[in-house]
Biotite code that builds the C-alpha atoms (Angstrom):
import biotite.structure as struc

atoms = struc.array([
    struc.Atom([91.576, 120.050, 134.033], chain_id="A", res_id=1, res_name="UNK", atom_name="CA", element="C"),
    struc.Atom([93.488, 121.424, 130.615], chain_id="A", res_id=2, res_name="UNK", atom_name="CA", element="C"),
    struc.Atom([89.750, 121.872, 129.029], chain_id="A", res_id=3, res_name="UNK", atom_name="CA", element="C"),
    struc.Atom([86.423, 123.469, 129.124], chain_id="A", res_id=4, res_name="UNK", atom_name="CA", element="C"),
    struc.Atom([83.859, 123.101, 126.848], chain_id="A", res_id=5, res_name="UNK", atom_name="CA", element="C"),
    struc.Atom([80.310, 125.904, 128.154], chain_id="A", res_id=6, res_name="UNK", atom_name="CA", element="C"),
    struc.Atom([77.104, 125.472, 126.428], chain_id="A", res_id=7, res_name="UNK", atom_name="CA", element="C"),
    struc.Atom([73.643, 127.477, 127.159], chain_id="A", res_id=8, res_name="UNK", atom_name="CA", element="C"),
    struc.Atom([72.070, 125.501, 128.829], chain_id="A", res_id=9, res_name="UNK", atom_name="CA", element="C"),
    struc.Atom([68.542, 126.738, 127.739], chain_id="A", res_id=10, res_name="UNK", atom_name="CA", element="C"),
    struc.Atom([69.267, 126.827, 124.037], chain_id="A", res_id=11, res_name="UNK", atom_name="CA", element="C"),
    struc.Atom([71.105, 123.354, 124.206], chain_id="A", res_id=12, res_name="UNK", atom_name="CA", element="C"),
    struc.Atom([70.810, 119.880, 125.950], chain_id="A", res_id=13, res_name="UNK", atom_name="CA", element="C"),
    struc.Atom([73.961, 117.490, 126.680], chain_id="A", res_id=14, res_name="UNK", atom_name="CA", element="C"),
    struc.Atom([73.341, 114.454, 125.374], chain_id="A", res_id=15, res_name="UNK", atom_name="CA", element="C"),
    struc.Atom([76.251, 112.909, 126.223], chain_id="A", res_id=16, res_name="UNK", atom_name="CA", element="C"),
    struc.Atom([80.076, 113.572, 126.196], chain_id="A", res_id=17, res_name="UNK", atom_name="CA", element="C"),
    struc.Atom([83.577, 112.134, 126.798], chain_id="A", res_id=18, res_name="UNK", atom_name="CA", element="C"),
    struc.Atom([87.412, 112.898, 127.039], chain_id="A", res_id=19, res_name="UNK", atom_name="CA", element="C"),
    struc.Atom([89.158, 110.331, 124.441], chain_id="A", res_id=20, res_name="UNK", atom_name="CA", element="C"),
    struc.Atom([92.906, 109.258, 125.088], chain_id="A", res_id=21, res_name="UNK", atom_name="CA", element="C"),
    struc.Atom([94.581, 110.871, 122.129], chain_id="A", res_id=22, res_name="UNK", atom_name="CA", element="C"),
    struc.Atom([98.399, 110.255, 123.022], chain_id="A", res_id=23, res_name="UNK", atom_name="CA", element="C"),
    struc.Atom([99.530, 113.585, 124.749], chain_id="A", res_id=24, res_name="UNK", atom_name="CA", element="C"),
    struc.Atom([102.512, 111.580, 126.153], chain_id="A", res_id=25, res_name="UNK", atom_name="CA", element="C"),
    struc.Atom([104.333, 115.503, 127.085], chain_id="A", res_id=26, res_name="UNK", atom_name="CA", element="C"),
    struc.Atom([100.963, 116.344, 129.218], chain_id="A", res_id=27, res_name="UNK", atom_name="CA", element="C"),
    struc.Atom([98.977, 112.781, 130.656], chain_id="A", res_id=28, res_name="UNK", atom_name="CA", element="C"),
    struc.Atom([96.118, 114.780, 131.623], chain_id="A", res_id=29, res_name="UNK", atom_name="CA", element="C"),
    struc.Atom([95.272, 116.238, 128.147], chain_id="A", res_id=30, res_name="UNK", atom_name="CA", element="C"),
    struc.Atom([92.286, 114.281, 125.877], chain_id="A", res_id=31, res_name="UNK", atom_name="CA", element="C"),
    struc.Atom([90.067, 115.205, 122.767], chain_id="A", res_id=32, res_name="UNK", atom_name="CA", element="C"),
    struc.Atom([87.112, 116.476, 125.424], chain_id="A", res_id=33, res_name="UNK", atom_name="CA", element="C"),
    struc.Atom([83.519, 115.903, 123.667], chain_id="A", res_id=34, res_name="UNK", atom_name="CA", element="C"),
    struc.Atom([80.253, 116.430, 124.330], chain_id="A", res_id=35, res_name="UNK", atom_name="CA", element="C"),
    struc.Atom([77.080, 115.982, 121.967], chain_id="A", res_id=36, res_name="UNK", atom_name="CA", element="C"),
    struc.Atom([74.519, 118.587, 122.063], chain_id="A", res_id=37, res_name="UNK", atom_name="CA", element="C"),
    struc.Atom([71.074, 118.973, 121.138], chain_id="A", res_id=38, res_name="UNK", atom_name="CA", element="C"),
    struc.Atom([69.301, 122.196, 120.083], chain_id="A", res_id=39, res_name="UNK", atom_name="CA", element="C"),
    struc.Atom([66.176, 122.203, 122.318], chain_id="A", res_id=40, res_name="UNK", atom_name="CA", element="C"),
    struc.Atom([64.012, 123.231, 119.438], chain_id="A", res_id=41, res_name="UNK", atom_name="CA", element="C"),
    struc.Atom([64.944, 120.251, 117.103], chain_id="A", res_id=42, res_name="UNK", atom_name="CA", element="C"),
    struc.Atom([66.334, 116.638, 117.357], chain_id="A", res_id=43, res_name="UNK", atom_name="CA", element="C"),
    struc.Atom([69.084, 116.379, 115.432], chain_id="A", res_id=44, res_name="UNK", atom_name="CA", element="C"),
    struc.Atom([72.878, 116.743, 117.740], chain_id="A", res_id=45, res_name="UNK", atom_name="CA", element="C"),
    struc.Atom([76.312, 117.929, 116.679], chain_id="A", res_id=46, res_name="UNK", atom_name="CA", element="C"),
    struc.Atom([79.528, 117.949, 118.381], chain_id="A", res_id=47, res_name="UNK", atom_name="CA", element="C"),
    struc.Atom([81.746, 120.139, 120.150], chain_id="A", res_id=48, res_name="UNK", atom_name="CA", element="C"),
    struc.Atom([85.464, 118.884, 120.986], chain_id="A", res_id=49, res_name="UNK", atom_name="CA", element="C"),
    struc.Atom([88.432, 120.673, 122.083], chain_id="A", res_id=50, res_name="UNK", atom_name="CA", element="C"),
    struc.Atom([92.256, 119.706, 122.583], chain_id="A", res_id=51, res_name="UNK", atom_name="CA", element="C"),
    struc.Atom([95.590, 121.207, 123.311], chain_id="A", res_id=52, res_name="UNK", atom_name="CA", element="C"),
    struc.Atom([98.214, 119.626, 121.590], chain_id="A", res_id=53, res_name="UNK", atom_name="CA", element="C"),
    struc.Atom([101.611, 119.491, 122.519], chain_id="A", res_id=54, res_name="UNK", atom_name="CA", element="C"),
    struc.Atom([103.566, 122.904, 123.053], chain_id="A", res_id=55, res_name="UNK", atom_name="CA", element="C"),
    struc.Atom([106.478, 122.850, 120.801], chain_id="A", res_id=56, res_name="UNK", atom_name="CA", element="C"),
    struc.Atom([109.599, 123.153, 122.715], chain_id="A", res_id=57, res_name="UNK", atom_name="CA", element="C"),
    struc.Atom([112.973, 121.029, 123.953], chain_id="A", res_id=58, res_name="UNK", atom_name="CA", element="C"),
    struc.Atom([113.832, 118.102, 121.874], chain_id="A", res_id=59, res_name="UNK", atom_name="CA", element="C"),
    struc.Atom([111.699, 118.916, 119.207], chain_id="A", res_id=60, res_name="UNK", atom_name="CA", element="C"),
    struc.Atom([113.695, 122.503, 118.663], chain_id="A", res_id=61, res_name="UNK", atom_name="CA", element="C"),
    struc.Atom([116.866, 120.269, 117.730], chain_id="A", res_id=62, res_name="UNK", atom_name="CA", element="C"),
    struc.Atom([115.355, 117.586, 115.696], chain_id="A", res_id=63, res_name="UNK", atom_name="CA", element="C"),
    struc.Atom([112.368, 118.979, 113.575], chain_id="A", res_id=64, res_name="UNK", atom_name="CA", element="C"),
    struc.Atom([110.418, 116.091, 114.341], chain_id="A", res_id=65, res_name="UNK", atom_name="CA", element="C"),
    struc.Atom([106.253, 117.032, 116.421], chain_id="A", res_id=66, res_name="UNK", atom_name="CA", element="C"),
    struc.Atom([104.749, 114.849, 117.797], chain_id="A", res_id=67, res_name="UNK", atom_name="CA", element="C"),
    struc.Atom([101.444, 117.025, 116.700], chain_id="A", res_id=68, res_name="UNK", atom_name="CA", element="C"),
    struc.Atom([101.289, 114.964, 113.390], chain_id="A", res_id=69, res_name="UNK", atom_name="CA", element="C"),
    struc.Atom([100.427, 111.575, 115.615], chain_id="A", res_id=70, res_name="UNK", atom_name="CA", element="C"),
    struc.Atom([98.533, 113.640, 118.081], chain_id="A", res_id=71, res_name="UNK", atom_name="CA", element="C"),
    struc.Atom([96.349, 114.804, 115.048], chain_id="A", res_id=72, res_name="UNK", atom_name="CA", element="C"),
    struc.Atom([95.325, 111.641, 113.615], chain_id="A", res_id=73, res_name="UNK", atom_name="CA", element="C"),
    struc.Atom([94.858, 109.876, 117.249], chain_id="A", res_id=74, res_name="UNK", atom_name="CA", element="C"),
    struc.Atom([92.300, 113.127, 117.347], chain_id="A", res_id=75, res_name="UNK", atom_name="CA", element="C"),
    struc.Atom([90.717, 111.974, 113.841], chain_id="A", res_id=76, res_name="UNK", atom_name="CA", element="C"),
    struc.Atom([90.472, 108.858, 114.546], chain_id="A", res_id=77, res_name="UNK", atom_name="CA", element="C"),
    struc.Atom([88.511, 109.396, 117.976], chain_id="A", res_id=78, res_name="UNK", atom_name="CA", element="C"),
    struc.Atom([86.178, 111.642, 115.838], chain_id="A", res_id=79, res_name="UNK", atom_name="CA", element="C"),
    struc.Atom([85.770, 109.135, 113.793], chain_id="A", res_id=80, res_name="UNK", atom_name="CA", element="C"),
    struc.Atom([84.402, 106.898, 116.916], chain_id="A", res_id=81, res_name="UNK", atom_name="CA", element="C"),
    struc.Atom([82.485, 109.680, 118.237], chain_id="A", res_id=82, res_name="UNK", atom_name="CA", element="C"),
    struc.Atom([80.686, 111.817, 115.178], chain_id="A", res_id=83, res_name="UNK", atom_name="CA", element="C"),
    struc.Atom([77.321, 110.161, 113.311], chain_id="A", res_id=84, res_name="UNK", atom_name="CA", element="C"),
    struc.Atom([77.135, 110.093, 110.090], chain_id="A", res_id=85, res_name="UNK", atom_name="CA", element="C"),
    struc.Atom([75.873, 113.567, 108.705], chain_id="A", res_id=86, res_name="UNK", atom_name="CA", element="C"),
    struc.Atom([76.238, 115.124, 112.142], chain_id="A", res_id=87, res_name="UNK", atom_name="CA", element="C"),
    struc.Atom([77.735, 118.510, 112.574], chain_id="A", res_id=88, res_name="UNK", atom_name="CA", element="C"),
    struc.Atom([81.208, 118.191, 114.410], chain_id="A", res_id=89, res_name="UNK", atom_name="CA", element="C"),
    struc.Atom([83.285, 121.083, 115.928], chain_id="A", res_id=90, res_name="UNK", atom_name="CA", element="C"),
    struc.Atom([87.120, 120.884, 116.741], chain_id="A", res_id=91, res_name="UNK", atom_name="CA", element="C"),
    struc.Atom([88.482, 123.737, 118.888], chain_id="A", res_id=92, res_name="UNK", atom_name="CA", element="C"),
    struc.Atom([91.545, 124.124, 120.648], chain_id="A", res_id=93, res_name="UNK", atom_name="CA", element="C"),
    struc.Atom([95.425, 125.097, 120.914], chain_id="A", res_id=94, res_name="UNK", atom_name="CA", element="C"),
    struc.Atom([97.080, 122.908, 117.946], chain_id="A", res_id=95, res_name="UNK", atom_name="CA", element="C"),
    struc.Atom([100.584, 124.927, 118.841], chain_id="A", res_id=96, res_name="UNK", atom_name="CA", element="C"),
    struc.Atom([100.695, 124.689, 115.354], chain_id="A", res_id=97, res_name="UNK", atom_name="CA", element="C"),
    struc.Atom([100.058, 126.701, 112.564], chain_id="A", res_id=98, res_name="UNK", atom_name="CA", element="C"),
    struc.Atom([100.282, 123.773, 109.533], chain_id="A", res_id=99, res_name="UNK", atom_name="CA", element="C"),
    struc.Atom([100.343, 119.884, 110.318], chain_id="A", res_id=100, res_name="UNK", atom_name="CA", element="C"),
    struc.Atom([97.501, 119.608, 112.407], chain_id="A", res_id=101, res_name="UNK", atom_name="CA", element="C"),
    struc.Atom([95.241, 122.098, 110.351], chain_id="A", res_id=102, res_name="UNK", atom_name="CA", element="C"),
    struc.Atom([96.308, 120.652, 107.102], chain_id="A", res_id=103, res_name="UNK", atom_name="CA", element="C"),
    struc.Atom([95.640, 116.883, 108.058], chain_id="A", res_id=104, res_name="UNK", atom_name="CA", element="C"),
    struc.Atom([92.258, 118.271, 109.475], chain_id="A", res_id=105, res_name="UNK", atom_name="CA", element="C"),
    struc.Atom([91.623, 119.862, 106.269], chain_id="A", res_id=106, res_name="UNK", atom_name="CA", element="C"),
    struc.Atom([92.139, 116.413, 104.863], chain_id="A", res_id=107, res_name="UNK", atom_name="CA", element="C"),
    struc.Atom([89.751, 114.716, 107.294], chain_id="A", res_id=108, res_name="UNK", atom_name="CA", element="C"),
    struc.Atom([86.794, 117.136, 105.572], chain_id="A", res_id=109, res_name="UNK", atom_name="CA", element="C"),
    struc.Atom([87.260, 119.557, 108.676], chain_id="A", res_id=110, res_name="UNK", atom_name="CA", element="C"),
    struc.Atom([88.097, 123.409, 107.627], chain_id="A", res_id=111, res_name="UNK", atom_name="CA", element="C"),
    struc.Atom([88.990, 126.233, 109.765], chain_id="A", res_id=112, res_name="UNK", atom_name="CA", element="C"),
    struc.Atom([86.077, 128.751, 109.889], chain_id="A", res_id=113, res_name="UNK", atom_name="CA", element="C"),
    struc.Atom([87.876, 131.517, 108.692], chain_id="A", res_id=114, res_name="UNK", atom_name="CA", element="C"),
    struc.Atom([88.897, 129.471, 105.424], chain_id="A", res_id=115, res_name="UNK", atom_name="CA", element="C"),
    struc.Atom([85.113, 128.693, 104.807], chain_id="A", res_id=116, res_name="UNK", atom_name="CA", element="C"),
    struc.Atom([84.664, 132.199, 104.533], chain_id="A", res_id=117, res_name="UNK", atom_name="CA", element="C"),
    struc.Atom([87.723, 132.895, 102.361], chain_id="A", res_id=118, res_name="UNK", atom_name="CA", element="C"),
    struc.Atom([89.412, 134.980, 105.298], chain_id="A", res_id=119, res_name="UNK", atom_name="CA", element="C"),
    struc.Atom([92.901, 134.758, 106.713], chain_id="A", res_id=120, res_name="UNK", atom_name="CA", element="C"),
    struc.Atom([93.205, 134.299, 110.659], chain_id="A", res_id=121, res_name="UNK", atom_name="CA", element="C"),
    struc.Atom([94.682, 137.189, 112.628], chain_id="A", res_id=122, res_name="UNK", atom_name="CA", element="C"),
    struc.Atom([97.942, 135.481, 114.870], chain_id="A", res_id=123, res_name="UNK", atom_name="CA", element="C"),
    struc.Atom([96.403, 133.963, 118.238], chain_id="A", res_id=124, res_name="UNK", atom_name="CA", element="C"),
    struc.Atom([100.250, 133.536, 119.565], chain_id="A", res_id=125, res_name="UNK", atom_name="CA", element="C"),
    struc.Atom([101.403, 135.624, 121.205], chain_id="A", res_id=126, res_name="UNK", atom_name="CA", element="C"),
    struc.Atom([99.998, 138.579, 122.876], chain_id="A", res_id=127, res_name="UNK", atom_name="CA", element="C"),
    struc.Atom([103.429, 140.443, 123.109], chain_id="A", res_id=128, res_name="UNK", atom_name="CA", element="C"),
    struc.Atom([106.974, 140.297, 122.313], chain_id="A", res_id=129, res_name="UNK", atom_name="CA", element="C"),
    struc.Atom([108.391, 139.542, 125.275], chain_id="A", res_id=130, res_name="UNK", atom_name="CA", element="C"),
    struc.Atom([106.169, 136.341, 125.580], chain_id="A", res_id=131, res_name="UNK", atom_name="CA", element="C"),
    struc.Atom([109.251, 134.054, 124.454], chain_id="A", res_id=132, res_name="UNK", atom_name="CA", element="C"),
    struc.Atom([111.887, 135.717, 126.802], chain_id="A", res_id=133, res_name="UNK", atom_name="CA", element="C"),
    struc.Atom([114.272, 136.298, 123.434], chain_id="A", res_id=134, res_name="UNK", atom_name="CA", element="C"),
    struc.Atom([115.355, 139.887, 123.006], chain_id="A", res_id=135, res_name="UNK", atom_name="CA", element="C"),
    struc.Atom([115.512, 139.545, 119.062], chain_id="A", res_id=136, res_name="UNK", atom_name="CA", element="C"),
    struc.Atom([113.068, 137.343, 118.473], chain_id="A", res_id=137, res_name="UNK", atom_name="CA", element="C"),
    struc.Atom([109.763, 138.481, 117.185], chain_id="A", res_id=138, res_name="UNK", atom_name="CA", element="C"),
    struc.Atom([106.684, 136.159, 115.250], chain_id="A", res_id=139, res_name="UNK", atom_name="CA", element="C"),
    struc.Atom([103.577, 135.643, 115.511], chain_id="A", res_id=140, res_name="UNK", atom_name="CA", element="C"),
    struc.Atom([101.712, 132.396, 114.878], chain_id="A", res_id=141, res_name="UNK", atom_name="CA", element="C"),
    struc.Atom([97.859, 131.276, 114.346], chain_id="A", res_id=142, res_name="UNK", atom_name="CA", element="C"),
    struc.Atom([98.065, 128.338, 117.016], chain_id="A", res_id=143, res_name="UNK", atom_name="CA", element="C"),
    struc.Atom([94.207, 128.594, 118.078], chain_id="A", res_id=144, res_name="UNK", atom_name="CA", element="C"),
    struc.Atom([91.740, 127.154, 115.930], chain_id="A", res_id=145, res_name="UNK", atom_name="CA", element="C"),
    struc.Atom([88.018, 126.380, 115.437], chain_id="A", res_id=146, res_name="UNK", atom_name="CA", element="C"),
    struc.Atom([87.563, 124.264, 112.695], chain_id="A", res_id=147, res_name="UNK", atom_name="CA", element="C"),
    struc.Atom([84.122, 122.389, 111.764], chain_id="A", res_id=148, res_name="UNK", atom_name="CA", element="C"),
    struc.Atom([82.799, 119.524, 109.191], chain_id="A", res_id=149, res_name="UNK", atom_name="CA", element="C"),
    struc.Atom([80.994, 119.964, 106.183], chain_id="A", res_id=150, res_name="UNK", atom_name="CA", element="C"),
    struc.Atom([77.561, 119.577, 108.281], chain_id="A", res_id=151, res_name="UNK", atom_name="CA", element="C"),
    struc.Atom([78.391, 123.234, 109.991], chain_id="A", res_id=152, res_name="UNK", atom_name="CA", element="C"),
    struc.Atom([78.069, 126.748, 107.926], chain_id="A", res_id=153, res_name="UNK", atom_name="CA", element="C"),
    struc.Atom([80.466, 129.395, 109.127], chain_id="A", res_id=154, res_name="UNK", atom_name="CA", element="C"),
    struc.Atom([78.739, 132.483, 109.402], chain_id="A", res_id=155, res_name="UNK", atom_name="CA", element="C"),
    struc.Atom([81.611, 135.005, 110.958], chain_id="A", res_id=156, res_name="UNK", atom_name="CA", element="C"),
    struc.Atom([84.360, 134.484, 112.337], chain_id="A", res_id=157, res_name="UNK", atom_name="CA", element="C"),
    struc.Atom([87.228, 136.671, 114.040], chain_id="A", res_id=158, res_name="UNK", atom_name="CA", element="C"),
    struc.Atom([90.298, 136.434, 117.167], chain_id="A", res_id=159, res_name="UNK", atom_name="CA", element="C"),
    struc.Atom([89.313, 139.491, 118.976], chain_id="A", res_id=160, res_name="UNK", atom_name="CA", element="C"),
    struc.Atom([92.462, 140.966, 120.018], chain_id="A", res_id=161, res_name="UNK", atom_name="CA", element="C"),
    struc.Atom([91.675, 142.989, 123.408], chain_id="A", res_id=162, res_name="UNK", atom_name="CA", element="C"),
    struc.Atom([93.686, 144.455, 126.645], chain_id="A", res_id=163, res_name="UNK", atom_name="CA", element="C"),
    struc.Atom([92.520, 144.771, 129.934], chain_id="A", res_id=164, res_name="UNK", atom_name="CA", element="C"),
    struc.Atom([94.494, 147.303, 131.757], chain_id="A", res_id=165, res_name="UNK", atom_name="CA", element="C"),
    struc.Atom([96.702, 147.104, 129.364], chain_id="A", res_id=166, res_name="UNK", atom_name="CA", element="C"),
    struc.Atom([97.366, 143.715, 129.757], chain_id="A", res_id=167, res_name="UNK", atom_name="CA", element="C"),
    struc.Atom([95.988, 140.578, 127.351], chain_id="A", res_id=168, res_name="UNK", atom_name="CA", element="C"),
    struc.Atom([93.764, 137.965, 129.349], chain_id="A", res_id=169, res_name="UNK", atom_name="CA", element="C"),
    struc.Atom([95.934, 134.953, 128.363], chain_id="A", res_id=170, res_name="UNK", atom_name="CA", element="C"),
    struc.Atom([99.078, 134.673, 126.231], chain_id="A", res_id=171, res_name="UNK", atom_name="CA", element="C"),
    struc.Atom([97.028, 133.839, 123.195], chain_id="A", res_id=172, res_name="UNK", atom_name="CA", element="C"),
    struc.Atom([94.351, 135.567, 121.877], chain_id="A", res_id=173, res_name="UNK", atom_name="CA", element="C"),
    struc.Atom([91.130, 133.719, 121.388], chain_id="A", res_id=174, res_name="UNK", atom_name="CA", element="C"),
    struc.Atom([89.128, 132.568, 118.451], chain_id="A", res_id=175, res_name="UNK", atom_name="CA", element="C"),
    struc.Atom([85.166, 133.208, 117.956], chain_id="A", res_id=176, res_name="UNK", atom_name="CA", element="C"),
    struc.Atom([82.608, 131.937, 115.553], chain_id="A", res_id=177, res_name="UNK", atom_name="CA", element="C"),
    struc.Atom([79.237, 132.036, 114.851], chain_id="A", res_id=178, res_name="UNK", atom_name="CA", element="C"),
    struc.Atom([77.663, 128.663, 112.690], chain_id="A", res_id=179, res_name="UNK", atom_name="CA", element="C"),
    struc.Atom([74.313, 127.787, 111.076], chain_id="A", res_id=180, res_name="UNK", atom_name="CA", element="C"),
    struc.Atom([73.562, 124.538, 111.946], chain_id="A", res_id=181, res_name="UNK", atom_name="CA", element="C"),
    struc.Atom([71.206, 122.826, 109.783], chain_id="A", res_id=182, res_name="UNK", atom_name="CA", element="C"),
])
């Protein structure tokens, strides 16, 4: 599978959930993943999708031209299919992008939870210099994103940045926050 999506099970109930085709032509098996939840104290649902969008590498190095932009709205668009009116929505995931996909999110109503709290994100990508095999070449991106509609409050937010043995647990470093639902 490219995604998971963990819930507690004895705070939350699945209602029901999905993976939508969202045009990930460079990895087939990759989809907007969904599921709706329920608090088990209340009625109302939100939300929760993730999606990794396409790494950017090979031809789009020479020409300039992602293929994130399309991905993007293909993920609006299923959003728009999936998320009731006035219900609390969640996008998560690896845009492999630091501007398109956030900024045509933004434009959808959806804003990144460190934004909402008038915060900058710490880089997600990468976890060490030698990650791009380039003696020379040195940056650091925010790729890794949780990003929520107006419905959601963003309480905290922060990309722990941790070592095990001196050693990252993945070549990005992950993204947490907490939201008030209402």
């Amino acid at each position: 599978m490219q995604s998971n999506l963990w819930w507690r099970a004895d705070l939350f109930e699945e209602v029901e959930h999905g993976a939508a085709e969202v045009g990930i032509a460079a990895s087939p098996l990759r989809r907007l993943f969904w599921v709706r939840l329920r608090p088990r104290d209340r009625e109302a649902t939100f939300v929760v999708s993730t999606v990794h969008l396409t790494d950017a590498a090979g031809e789009e190095l020479g020409t300039g031209v992602t293929p994130r932009v399309r991905e993007t709205d293909a993920v609006l668009a299923a959003l728009g299919g999936i998320v009731g009116d006035g219900e609390p929505a969640f996008v998560t995931g690896d845009l492999n992008d630091g501007l398109l996909p956030v900024a045509r999110m933004f434009a959808a109503g959806y804003r990144s939870c460190f934004g909402s709290l008038g915060q900058l994100p710490l880089p997600t990508m990468p976890t060490s210099v030698g990650r791009f095999g380039a003696p020379g070449f040195a940056a650091a991106f925010v790729y890794d994103w949780i990003l929520a509609n107006r419905h959601a409050r963003a309480l905290s937010a922060s990309s722990p940045h941790v070592y095990v043995d001196e050693r990252a647990p993945s070549d990005h470093w992950p993204v947490h926050a907490v939201y008030e639902l209402p």
